[in-house]
C-alpha positions in Angstrom: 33.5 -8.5 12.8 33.1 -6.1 15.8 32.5 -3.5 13.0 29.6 -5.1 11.7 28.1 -5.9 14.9 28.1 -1.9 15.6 26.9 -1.0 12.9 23.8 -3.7 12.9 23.0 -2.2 16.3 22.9 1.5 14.8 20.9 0.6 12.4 18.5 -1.4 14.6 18.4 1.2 16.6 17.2 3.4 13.8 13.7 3.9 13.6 11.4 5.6 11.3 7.9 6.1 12.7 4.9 5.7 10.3 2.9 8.9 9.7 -0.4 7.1 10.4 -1.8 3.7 12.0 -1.0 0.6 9.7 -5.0 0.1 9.9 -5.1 3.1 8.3 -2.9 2.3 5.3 -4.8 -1.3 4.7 -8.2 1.1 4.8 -7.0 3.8 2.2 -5.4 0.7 0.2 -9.2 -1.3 0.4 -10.7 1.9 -0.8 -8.6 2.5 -3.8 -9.4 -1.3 -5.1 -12.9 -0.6 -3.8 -12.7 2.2 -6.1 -11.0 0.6 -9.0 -13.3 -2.0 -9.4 -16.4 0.2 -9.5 -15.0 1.7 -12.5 -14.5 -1.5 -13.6 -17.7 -2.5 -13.6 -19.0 0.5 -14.7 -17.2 -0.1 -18.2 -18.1 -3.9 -18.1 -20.5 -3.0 -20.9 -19.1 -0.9 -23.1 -17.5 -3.1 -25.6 -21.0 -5.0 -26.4 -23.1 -1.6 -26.7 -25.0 -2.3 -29.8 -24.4 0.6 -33.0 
């Protein structure tokens, strides 16, 4: 048990910092859906078009 307990507390004590702010990551994440669904829409058309 002792064995487990040290290695819980070197892991804990592991840490890997993020590269930017975690507002950061939710703003690129918004921008990319932001982005998707303007190219959805801009297709939202396309399969009524007349011939």
């Amino acid at each position: 048990m002792n064995v487990v307990l040290r290695a819980a507390e070197a892991a804990a004590e592991h840490t890997t910092e993020l590269p930017f702010s975690p507002v950061v990551f939710g703003l690129v994440a918004f921008g990319v859906l932001l982005a998707l669904l303007l190219v959805t829409f801009a297709f939202r058309s396309v399969g009524t078009r007349h011939r």
